[in-house]
C-alpha positions as CSV (number, residue, x, y, z in Angstrom):
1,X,-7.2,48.2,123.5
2,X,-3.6,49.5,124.1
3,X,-2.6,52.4,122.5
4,X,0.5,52.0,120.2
5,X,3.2,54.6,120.1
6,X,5.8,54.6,116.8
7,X,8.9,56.3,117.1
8,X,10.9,56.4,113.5
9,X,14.5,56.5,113.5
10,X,16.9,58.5,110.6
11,X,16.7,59.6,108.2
12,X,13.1,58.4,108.1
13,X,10.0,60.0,108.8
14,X,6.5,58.1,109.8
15,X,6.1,56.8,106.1
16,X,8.7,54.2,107.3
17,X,5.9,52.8,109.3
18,X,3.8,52.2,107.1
19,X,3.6,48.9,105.6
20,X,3.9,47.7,109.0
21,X,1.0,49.0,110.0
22,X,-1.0,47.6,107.0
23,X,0.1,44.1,108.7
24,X,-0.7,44.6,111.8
25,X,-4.3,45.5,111.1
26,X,-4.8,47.0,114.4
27,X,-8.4,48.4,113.9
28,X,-10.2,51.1,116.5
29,X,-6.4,50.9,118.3
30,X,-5.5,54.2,119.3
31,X,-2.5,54.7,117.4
32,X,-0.3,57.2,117.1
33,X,3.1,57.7,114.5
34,X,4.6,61.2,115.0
35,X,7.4,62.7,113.1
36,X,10.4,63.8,115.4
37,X,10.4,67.7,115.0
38,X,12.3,69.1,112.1
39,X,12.2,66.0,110.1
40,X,9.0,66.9,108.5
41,X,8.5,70.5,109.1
42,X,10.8,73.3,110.3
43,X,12.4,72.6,113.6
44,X,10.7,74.4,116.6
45,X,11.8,77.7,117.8
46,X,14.1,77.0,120.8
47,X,14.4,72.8,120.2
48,X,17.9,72.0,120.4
49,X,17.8,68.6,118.5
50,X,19.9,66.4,120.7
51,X,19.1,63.1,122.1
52,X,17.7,64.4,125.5
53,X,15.7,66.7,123.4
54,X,14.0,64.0,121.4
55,X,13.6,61.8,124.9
56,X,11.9,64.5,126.5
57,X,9.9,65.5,123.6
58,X,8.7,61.4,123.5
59,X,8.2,61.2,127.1
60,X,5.2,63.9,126.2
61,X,3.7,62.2,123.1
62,X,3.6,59.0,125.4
63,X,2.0,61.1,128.6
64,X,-0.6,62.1,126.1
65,X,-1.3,59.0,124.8
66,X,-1.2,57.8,128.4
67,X,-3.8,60.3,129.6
68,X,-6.3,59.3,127.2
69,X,-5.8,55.2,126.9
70,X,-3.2,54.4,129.8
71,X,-0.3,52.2,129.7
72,X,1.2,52.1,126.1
73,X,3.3,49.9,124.2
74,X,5.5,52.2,122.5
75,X,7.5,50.5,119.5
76,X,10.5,52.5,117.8
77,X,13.0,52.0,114.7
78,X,16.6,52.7,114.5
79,X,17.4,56.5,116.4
80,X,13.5,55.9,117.6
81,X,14.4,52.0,119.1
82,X,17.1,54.5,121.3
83,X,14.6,56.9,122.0
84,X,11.9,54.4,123.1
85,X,14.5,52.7,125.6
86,X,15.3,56.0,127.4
87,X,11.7,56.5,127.7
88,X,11.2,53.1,129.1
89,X,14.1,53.5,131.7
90,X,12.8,57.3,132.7
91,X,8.9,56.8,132.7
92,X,8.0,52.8,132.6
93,X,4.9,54.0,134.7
94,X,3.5,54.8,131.4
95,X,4.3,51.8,129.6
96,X,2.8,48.5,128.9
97,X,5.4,47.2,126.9
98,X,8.8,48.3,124.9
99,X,9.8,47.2,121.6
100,X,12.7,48.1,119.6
101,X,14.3,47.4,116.3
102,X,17.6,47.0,114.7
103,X,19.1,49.6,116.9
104,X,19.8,49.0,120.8
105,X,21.6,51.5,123.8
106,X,24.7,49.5,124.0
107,X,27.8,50.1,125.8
108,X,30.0,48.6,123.4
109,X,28.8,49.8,120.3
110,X,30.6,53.1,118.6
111,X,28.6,53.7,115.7
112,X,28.7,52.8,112.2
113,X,30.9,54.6,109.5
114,X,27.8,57.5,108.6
115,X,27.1,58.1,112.1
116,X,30.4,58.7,112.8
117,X,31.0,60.6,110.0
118,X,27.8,62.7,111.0
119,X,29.6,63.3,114.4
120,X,32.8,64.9,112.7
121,X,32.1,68.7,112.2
122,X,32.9,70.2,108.9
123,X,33.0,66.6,107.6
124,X,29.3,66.2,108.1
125,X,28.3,69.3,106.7
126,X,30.1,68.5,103.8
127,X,28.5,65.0,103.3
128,X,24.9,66.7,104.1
129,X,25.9,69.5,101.3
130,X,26.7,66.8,98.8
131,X,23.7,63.9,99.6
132,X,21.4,64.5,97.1
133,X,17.4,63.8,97.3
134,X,17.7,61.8,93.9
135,X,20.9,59.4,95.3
136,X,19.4,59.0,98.4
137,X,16.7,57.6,97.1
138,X,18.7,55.0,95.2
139,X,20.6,54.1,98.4
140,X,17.8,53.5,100.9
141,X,15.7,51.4,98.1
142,X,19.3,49.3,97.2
143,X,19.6,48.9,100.8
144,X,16.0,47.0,101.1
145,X,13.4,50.1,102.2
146,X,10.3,49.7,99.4
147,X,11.2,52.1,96.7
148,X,8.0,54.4,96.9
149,X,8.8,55.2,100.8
150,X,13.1,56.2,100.0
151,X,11.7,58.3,97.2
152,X,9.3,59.6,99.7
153,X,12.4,60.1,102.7
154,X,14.4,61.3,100.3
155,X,12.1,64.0,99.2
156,X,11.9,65.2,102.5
157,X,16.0,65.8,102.6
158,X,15.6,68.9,100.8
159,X,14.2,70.3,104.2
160,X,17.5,71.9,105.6
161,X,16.4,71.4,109.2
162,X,16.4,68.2,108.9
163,X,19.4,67.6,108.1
164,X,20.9,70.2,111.0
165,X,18.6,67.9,113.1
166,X,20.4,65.0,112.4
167,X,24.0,66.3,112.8
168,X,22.8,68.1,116.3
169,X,21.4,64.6,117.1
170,X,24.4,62.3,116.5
171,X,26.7,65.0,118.4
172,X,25.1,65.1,120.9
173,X,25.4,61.2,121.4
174,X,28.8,61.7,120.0
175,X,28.0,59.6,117.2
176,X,26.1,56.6,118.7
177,X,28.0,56.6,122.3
178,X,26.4,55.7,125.2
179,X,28.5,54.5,127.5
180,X,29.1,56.9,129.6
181,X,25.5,57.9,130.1
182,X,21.8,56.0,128.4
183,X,23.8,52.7,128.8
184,X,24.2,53.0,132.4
185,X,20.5,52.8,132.7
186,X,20.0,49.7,130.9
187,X,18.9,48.0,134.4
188,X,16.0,50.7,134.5
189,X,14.2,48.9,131.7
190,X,11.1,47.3,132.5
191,X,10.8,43.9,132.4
192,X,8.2,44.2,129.4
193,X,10.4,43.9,126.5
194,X,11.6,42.4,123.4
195,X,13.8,42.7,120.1
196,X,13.1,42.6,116.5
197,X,16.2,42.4,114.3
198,X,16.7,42.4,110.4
199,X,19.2,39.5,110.4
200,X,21.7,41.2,107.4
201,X,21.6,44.9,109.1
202,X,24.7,46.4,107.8
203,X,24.4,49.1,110.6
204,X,23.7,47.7,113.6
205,X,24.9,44.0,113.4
206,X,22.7,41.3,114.7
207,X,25.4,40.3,116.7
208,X,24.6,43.5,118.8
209,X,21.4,42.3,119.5
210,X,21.8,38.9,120.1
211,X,24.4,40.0,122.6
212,X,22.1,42.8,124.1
213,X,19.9,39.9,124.5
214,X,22.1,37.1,126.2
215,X,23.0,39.9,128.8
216,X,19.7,41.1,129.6
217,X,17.7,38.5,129.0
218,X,15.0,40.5,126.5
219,X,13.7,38.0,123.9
220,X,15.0,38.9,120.2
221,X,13.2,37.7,117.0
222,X,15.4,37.6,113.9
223,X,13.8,38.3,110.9
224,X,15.8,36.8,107.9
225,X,16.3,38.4,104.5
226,X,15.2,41.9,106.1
227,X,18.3,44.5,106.5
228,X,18.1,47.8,108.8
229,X,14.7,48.4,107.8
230,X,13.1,45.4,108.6
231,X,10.1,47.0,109.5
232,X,9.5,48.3,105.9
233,X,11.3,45.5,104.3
234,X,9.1,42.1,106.0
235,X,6.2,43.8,107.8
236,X,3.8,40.7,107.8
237,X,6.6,39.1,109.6
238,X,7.5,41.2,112.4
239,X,3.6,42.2,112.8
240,X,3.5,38.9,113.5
241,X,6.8,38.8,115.7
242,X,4.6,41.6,117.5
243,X,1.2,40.1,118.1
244,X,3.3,37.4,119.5
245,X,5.1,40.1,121.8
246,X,2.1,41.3,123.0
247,X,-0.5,38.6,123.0
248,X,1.9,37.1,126.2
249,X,1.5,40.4,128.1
């Protein structure tokens, strides 16, 4: 049995996972769904919540997992899809497999209109100030996530770290920006990879991925009438899209 990493993206937390992981039925798997730190609980003493940050701190959830069970596939969602790639490109010796969805380290891409205003000081403070628990509820669910998990993320946005985590995280990317440094590793990924995509993401386009794809080669599976949290949205689907993935390995 390969043990299975999860990395959630934002503003989620490991709830987002959860549907998908009723699908995939994965029995005595060793499994393991960690909450990036301060999205859950008060940010570490000393953790500086930027992208390298949440890459190293990855890197050791997947060396434990590793030192117990071996090579992992490690799956991630959205800011966790970026954070599983870096970790692929840095330490493949500790992967089986990658697998990301609906969000990809890009060249090209510049963000969408939150992250960017996220990366603005001042600006972002002031959006965080005014996003209430109660409207970010009714966002996420209008936007496709199952209503009991956004009323479960948003309850977790009264926790003030998280949101400081989040602008700390998209700064330091400068928004979502990488050409100038994650991107340039894109040849470090291991060949044991693949692409899940919500195919009306109003995020991260599917035309990202199917271009990601085209240049790199990594199969993508489009999952239709799913959005950005495709995961959440048409689990039995893309557990299926993922047995697939790994049953070729």
């Amino acid at each position: 049995m390969t043990a299975k990493l999860f990395i959630h993206g934002v503003p989620d937390s490991p709830a987002i996972w959860r549907p998908l992981l009723a699908a995939l039925d994965l029995g005595d798997t060793p499994v393991a769904v960690p909450a990036l730190p301060g999205f859950t609980a008060p940010l570490p003493a000393g953790f500086p919540a930027t992208k390298e940050a949440y890459s190293d701190w990855a890197i050791e959830q997947a060396e434990a997992l590793f030192a117990a069970h071996g090579p992992i596939d490690i799956i991630g969602h959205d800011w966790g899809a970026l954070i599983a790639q870096r970790v692929a490109m840095l330490r493949p010796d500790l992967l089986r497999s990658w697998v990301i969805s609906n969000a990809v380290i890009d060249p090209d891409y510049r963000g969408h209109r939150v992250a960017r205003i996220w990366n603005t000081p001042i600006l972002g403070e002031i959006f965080m100030a005014l996003s209430k628990p109660a409207m970010l509820a009714q966002g996420l669910a209008a936007q496709g996530m199952p209503a009991d998990i956004a009323s479960e993320e948003a309850e977790q946005w009264r926790n003030k770290d998280k949101r400081r985590a989040i602008l700390k995280l998209y700064r330091s990317a400068k928004g979502l920006s990488f050409e100038h440094d994650w991107a340039r590793d894109i040849g470090k990924l291991p060949a044991q990879g693949a692409l899940i995509w919500g195919a009306d993401d109003p995020y991260v386009q599917l035309s990202v991925a199917q271009l990601f794809s085209a240049n790199t080669g990594f199969p993508l599976t489009v999952i239709d009438g799913a959005g950005h949290w495709a995961i959440a949205e048409r689990p039995a689907e893309v557990a299926a899209a993922l047995h697939r993935f790994w049953s070729s390995l």
